[in-house]
DRENNURO-20936 format. One line per field, with one value per residue: residue number from 1; residue in three letters; x, y, z of N, C-alpha, C in turn. Coordinates in pm, whole numbers, plus 50000, padded with zeros to 5 digits. Layout:
REM DRENNURO-20936
n [NUM:...]
res [ala:...]
n.X [X:...]
n.Y [Y:...]
n.Z [Z:...]
ca.X [X:...]
ca.Y [Y:...]
ca.Z [Z:...]
c.X [X:...]
c.Y [Y:...]
c.Z [Z:...]
***
This chain:
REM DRENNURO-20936
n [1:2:3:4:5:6:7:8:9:10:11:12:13:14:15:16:17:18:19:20:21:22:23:24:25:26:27:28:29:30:31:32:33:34:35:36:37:38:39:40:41:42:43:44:45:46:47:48:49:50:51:52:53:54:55:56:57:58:59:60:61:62:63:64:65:66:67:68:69:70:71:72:73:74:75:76:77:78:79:80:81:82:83:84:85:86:87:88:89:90:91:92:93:94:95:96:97:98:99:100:101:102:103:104:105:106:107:108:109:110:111:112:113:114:115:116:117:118:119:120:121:122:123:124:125:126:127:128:129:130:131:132:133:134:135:136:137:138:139:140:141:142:143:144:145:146:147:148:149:150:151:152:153:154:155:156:157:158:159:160:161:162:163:164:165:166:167:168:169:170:171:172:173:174:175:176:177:178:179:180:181:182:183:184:185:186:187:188:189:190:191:192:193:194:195:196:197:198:199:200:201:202:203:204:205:206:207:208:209:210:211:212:213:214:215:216:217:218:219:220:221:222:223:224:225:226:227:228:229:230:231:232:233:234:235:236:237:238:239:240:241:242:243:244:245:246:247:248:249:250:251:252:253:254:255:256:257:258:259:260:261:262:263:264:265:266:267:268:269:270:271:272:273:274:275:276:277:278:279:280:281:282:283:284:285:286:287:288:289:290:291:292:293:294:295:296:297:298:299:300:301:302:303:304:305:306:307:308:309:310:311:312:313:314:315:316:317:318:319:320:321:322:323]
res [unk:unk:unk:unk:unk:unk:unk:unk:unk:unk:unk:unk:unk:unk:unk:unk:unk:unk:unk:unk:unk:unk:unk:unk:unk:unk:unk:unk:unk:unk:unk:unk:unk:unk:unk:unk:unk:unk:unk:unk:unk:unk:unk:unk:unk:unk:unk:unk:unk:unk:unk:unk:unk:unk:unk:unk:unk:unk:unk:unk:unk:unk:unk:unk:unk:unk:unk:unk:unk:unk:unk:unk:unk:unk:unk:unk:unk:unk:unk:unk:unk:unk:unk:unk:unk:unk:unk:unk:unk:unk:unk:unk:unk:unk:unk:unk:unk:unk:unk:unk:unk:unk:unk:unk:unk:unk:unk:unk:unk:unk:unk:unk:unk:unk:unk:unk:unk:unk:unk:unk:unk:unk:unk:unk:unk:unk:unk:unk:unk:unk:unk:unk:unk:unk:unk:unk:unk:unk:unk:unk:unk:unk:unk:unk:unk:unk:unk:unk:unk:unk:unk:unk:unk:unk:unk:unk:unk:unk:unk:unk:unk:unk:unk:unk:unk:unk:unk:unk:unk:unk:unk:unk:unk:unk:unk:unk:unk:unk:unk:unk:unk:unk:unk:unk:unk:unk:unk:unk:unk:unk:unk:unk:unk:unk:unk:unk:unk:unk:unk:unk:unk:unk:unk:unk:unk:unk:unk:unk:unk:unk:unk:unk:unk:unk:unk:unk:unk:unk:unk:unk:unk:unk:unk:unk:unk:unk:unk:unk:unk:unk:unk:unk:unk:unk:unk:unk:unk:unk:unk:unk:unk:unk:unk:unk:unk:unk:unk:unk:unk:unk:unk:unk:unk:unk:unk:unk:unk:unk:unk:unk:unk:unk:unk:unk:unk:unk:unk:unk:unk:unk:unk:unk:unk:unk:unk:unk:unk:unk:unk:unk:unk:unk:unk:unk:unk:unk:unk:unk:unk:unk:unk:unk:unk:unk:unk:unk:unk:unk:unk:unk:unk:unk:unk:unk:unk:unk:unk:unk:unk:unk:unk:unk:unk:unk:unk:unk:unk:unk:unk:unk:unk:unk:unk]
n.X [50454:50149:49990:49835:49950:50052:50063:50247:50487:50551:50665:50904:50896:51089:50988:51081:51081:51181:51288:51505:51595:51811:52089:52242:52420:52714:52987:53303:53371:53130:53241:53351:53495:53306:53449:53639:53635:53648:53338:53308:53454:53391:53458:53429:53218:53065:53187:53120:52869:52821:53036:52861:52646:52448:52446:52218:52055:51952:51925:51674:51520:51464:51329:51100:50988:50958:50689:50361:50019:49985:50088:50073:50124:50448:50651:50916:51134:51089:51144:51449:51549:51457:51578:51862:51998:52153:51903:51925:52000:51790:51586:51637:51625:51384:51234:51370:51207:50973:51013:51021:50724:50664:50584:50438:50309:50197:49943:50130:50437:50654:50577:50492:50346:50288:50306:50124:50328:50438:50200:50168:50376:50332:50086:50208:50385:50236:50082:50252:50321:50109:49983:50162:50322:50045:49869:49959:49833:49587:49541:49649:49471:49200:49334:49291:49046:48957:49083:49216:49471:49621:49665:49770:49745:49895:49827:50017:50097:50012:50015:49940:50093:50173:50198:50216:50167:49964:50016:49867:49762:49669:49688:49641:49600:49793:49930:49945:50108:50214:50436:50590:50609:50555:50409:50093:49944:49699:49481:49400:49290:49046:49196:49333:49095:48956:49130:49139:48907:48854:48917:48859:48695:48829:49097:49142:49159:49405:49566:49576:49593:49598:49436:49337:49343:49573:49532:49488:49364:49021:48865:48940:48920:48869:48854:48916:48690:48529:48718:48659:48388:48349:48515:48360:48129:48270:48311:48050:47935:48133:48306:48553:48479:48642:48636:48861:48921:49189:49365:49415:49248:49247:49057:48934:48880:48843:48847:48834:49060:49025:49180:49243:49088:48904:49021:49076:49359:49486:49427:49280:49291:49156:49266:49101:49201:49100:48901:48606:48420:48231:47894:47618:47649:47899:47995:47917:47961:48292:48248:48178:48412:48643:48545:48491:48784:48877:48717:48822:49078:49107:48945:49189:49343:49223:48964:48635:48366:48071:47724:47642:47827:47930:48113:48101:47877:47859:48055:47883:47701:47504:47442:47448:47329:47465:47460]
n.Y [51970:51898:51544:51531:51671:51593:51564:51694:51591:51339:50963:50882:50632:50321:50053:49740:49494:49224:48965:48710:48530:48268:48095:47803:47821:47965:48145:48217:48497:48607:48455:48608:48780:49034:49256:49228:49412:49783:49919:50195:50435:50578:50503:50221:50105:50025:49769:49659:49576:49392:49256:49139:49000:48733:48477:48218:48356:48560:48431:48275:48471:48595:48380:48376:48636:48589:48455:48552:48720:48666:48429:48265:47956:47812:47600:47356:47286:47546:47748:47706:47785:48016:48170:48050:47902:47568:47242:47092:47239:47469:47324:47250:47505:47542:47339:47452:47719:47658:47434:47685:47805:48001:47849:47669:47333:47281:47131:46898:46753:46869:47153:47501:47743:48035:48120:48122:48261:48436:48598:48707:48861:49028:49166:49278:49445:49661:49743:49864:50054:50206:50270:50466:50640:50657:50728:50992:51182:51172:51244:51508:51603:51644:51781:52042:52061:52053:52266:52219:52057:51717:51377:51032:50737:50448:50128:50015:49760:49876:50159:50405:50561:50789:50830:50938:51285:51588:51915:52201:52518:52741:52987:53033:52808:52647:52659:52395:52114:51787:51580:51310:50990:51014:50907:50800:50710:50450:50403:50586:50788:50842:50796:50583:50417:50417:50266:50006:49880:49638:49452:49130:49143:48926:48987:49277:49244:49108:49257:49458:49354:49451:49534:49831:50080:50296:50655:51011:51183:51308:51192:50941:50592:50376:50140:49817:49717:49949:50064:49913:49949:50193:50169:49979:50140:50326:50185:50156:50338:50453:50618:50834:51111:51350:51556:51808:51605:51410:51617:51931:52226:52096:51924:51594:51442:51117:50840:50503:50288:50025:49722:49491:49245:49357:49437:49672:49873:50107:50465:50742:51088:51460:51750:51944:52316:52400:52363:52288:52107:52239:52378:52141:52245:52294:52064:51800:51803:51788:51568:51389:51423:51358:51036:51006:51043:50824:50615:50658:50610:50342:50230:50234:50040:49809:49751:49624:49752:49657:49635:49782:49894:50175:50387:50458:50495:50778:50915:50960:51078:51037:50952:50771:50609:50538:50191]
n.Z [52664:52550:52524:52288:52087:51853:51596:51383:51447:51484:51533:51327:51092:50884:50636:50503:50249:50066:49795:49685:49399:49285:49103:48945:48799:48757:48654:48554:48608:48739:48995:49120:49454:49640:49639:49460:49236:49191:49213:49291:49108:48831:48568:48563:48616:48385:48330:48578:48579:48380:48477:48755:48682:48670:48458:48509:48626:48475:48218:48312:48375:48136:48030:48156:48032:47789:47805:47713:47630:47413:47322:47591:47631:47627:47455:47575:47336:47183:47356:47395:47150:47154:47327:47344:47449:47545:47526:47743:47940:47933:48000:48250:48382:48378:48496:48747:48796:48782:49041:49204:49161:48980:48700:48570:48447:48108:47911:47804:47916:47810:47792:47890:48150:48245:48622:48953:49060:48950:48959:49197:49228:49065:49190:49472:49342:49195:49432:49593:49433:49353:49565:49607:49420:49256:49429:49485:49289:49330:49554:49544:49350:49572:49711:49551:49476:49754:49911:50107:50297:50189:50283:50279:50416:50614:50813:51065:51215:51587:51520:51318:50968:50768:50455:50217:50091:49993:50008:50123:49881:50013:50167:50452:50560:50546:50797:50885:50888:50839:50813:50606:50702:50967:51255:51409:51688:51650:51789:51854:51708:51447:51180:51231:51333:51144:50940:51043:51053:50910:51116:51344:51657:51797:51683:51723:51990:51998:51902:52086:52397:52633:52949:52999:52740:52606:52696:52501:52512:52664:52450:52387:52284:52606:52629:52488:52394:52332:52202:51993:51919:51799:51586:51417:51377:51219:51018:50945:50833:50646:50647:50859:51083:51268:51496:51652:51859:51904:51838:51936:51763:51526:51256:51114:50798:50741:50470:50387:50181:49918:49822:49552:49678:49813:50047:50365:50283:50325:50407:50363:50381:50487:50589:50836:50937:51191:51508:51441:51197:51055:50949:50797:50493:50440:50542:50445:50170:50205:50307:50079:49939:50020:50028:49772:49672:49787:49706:49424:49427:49581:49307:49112:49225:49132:49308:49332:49410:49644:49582:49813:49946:50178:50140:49870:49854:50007:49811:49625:49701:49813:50108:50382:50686:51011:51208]
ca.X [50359:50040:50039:49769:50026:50174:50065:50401:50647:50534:50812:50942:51010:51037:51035:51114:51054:51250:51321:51595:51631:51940:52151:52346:52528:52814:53050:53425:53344:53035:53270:53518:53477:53285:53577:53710:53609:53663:53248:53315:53475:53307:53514:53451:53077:52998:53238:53078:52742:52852:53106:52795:52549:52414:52390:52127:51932:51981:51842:51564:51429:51463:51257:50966:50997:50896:50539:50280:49881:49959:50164:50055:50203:50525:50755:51146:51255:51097:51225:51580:51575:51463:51707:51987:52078:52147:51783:51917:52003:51629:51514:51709:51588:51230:51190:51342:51094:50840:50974:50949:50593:50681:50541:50358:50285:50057:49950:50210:50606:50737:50503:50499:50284:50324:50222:50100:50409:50417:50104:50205:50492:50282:50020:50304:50428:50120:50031:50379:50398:50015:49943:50229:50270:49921:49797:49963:49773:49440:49583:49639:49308:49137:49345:49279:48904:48868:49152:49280:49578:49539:49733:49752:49813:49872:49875:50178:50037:49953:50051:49939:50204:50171:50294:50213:50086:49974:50009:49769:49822:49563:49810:49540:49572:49930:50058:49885:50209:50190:50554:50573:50690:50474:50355:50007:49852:49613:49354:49305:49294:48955:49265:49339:48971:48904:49250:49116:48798:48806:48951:48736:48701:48939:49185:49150:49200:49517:49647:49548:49579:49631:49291:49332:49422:49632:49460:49558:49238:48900:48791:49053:48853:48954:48906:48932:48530:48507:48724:48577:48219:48449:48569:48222:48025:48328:48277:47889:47916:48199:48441:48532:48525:48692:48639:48931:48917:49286:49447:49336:49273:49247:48985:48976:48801:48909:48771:48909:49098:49039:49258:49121:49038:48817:49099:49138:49494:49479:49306:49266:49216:49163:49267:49092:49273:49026:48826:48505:48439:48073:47770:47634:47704:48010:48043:47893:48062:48402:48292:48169:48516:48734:48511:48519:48914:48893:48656:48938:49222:49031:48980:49329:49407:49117:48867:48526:48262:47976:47619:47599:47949:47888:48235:48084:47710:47892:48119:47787:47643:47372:47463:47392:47355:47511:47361]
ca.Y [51968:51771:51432:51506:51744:51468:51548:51748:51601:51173:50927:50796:50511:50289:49901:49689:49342:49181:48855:48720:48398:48201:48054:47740:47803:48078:48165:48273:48607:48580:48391:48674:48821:49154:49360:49277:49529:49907:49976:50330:50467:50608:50435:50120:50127:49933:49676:49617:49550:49329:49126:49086:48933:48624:48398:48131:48397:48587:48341:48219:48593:48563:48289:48418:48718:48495:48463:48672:48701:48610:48313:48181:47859:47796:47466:47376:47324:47617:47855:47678:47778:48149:48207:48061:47780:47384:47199:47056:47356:47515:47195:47263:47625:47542:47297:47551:47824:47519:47429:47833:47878:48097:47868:47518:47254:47272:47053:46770:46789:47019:47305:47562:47881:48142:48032:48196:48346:48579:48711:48744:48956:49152:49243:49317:49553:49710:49778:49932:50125:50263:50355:50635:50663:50655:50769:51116:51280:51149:51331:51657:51644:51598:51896:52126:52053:52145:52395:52135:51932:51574:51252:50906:50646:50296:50057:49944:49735:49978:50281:50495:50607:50909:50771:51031:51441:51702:52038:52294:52612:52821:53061:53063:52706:52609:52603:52287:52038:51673:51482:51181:50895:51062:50797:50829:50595:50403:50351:50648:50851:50816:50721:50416:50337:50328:50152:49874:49824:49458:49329:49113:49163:48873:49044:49384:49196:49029:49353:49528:49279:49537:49599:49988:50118:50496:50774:51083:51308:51271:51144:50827:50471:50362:49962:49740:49727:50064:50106:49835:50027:50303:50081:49898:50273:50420:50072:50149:50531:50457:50709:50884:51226:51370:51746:51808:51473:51405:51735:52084:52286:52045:51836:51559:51336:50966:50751:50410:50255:49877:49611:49399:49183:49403:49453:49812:49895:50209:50544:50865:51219:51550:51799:52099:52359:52449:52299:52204:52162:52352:52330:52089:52277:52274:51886:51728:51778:51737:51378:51334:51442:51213:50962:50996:50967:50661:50504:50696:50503:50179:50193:50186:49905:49692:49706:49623:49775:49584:49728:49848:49996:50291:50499:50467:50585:50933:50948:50941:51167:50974:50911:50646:50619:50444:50092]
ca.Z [52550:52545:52407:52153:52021:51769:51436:51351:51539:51512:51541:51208:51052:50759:50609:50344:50150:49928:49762:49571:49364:49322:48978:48969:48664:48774:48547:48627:48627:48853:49075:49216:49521:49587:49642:49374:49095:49219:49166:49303:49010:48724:48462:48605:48604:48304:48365:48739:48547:48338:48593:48828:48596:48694:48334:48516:48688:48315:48141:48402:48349:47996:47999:48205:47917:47657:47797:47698:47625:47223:47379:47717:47614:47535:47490:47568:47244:47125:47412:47381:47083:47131:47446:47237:47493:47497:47548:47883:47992:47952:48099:48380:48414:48356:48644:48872:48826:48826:49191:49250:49149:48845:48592:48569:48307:48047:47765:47807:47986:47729:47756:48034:48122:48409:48731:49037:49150:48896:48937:49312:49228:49016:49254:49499:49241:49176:49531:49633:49332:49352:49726:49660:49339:49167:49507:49536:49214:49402:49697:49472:49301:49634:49814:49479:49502:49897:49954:50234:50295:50218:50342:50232:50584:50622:50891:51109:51415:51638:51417:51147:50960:50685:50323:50113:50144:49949:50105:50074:49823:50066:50280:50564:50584:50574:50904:50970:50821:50862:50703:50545:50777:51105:51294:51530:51774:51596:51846:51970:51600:51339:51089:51284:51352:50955:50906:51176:50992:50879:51232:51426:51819:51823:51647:51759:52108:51971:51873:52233:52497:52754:52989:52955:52648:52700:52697:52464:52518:52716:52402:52344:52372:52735:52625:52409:52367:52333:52029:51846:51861:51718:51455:51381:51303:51115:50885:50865:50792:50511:50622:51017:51084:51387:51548:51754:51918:51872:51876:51941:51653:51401:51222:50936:50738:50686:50407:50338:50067:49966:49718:49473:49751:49939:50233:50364:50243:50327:50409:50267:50456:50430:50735:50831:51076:51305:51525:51374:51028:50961:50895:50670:50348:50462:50570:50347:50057:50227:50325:49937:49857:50045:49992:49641:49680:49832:49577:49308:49480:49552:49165:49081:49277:49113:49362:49267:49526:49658:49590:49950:50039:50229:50117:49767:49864:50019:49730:49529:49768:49890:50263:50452:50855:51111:51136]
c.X [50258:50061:49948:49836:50151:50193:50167:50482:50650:50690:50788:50969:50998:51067:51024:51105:51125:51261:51397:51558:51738:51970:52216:52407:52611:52923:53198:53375:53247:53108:53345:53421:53416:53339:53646:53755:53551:53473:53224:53377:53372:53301:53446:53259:52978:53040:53188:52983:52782:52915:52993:52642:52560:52352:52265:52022:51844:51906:51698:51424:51405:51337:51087:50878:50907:50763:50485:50121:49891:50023:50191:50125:50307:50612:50915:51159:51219:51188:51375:51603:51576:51565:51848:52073:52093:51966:51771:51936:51881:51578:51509:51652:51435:51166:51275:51250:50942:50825:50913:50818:50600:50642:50529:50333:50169:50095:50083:50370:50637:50725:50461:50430:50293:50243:50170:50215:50459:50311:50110:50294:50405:50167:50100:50332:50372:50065:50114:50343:50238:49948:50062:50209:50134:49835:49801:49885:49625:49459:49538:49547:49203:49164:49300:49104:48869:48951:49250:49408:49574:49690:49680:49806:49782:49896:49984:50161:49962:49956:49992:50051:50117:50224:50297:50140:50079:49906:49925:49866:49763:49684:49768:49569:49672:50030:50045:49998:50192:50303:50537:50676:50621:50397:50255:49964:49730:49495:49285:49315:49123:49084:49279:49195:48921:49001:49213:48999:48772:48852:48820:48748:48798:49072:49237:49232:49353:49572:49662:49509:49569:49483:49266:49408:49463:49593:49541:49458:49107:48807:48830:48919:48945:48970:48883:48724:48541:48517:48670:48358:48250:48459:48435:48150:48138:48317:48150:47899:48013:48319:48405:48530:48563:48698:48721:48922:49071:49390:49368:49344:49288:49139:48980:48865:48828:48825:48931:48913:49117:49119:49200:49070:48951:48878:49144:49239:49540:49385:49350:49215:49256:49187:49246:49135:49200:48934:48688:48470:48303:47991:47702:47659:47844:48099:48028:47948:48236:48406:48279:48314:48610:48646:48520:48641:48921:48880:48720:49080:49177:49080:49081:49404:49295:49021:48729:48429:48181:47852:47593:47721:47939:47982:48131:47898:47745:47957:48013:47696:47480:47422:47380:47425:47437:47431:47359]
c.Y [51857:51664:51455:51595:51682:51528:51588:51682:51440:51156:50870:50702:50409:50154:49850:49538:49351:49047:48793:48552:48395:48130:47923:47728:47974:48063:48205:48421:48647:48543:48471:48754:48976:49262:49371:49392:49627:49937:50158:50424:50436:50523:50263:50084:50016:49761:49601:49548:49442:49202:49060:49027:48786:48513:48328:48241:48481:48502:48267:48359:48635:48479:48340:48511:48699:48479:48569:48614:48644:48473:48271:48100:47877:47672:47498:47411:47460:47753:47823:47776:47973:48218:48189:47964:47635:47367:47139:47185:47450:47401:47217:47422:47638:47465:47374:47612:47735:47543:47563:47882:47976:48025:47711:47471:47277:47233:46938:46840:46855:47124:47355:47689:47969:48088:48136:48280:48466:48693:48779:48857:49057:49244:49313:49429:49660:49807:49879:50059:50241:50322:50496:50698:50723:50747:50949:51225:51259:51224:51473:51671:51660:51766:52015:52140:52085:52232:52339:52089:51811:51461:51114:50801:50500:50263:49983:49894:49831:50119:50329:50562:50697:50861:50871:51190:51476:51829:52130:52390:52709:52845:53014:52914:52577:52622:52400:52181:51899:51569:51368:51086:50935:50920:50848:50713:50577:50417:50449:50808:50773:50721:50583:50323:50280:50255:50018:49800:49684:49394:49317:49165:49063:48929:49119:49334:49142:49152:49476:49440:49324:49594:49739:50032:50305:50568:50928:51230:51226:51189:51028:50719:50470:50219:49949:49725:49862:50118:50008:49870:50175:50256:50047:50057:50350:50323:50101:50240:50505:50554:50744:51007:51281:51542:51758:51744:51399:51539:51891:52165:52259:51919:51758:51466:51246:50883:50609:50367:50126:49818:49571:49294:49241:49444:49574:49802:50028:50352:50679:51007:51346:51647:51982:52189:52431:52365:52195:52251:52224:52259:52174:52129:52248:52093:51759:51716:51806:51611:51337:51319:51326:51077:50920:50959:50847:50561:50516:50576:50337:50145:50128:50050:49800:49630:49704:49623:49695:49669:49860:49913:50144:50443:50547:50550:50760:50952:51011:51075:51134:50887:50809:50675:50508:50362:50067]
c.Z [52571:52493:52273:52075:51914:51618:51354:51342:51540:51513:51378:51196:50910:50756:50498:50314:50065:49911:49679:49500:49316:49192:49041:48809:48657:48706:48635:48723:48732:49011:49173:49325:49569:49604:49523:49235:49207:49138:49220:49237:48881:48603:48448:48624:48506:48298:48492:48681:48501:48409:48679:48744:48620:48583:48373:48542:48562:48240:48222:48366:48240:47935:48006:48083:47809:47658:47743:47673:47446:47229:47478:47747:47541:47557:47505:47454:47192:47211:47477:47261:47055:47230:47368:47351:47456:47591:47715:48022:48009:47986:48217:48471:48450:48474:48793:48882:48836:48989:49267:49249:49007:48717:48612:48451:48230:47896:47728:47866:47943:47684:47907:47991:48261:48535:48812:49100:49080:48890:49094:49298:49169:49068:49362:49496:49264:49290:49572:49554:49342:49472:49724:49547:49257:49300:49522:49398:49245:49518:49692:49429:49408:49728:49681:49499:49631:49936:50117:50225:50269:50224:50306:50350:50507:50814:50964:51223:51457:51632:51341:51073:50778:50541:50232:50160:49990:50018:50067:50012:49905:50208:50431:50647:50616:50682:50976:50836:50894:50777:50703:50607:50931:51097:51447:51610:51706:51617:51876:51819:51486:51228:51125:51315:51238:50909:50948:51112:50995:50999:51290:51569:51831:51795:51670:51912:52087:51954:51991:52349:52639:52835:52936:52861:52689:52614:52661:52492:52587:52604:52324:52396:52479:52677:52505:52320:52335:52180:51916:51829:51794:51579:51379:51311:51247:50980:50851:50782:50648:50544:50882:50994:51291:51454:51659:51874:51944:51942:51807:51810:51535:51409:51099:50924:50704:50615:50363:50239:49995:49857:49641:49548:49840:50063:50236:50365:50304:50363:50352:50372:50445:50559:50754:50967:51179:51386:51534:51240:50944:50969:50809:50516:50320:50456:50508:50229:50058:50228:50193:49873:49887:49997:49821:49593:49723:49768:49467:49338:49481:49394:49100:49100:49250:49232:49309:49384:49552:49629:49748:50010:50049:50176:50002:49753:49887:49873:49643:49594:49829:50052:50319:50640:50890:51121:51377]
***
């Protein structure tokens, strides 16, 4: 089989983040070993919950709770008093999540307000929860509007990897399948060229140190230069498009997807099963479409465009050239 014969068949794979924080006020019960309570019984279920409850970490998250926008600030004694502990004991709680970042002084020693590490967690959150989530009914509105397939990618080094689909309803059009966890070569894919966007030539170089980069089709960059004039005019244009450049018999459209920081997160594409995708009647208002997803997804994730971002000119339908 050819190598540009991936899009089916990628390799999989998946990863994960996490972070825990830590109590020093364990209780008996807290204290037993984790064998000890049968949590594979049904019966035994509520009792597990209960046995593994962490009072400090319990009350630490309790605390955080207590903030809000009608009460930014709040003091010890008063959130001793709403937790329902001793005053040294929320003392004690309060300069942990201090040292943690979860919540800093304000207005004299005995008043505290959320810090940066909650708003960390909550963009975090946000991001996780909205590139699949929030992303796959931008997916579906995107394949209902062109009769296509559409795909949601991220970045993995030198990867693209597939996070989300929606499959076409158009009979004609459904053999062309693409699962969730497919992983392509970055460099030598439009998806990976609009994923790559914000690297510099240093970077790109840091991430391809290798003189010759490998070759999947006559029309793969060979170097390292090569794909970053790839990269550079899929950033002017706002989106890539690719005519069986990749793999035979199939063509797509990639628009990117940015954060509230402006950093591509993501991309967005739409895949048509034949070799080239038409005319302009035709092409043009496919790229409006993804593009328009892009600037839909962006949204979500609190991006705020610049006057001149190019995704957002197609979306708009006023095109812009290569620079």
């Amino acid at each position: 089989m050819a190598k540009e014969d991936k899009t089916g068949a990628g390799r999989t794979g998946a990863g994960a983040r996490g972070a825990a924080l830590s109590a020093s006020e364990p209780s008996a019960a807290t204290a037993q070993p984790l064998d000890a309570v049968d949590v594979s019984s049904n019966d035994s279920d509520s009792t597990a919950s209960s046995t593994y409850l962490v009072p400090g970490l319990e009350r630490g998250l309790r605390i955080l709770a207590e903030f809000s926008a009608r009460e930014p600030v709040l003091g010890a004694p008063e959130l001793s008093k709403r937790i329902g502990i001793p005053r040294t004991t929320t003392f004690r709680l309060l300069q942990t999540l201090e040292a943690l970042g979860f919540l800093e002084r304000a207005h004299g020693d005995r008043h505290f307000r959320l810090g940066v590490a909650v708003l960390r967690l909550g963009f975090e959150y946000l991001s996780s929860l909205e590139l699949t989530d929030f992303g796959t009914p931008v997916l579906e509105q995107l394949r209902d509007a062109t009769g296509f397939s559409t795909h949601l990618l991220i970045r993995d080094g030198r990867d693209v990897v597939f996070v989300a689909k929606a499959q076409t309803h158009e009979p004609m059009f459904s053999s062309v399948k693409v699962h969730v966890g497919t992983r392509l070569p970055a460099h030598a894919t439009v998806h990976g060229q609009v994923l790559m966007g914000d690297l510099t030539p240093g970077g790109l170089r840091a991430l391809y140190p290798e003189p010759q980069l490998e070759r999947f089709t006559e029309r793969t960059p060979a170097t390292v230069e090569e794909l970053y004039e790839r990269v550079r005019e899929s950033a002017a244009l706002g989106y890539a498009l690719s005519e069986a450049s990749f793999e035979r018999g199939i063509s797509v459209v990639t628009a990117p997807v940015r954060d509230q920081t402006g950093k591509i997160v993501a991309a967005i594409t739409a895949t048509v099963p034949r070799s080239d995708i038409g005319g302009p009647g035709e092409r043009e208002p496919l790229i409006a479409a993804v593009c328009g997803a892009a600037v839909d997804l962006s949204a979500r994730l609190n991006y705020r465009p610049s006057a001149d971002d190019p995704t957002v000119a197609h979306a708009r339908g006023k095109p812009v050239a290569a620079g």
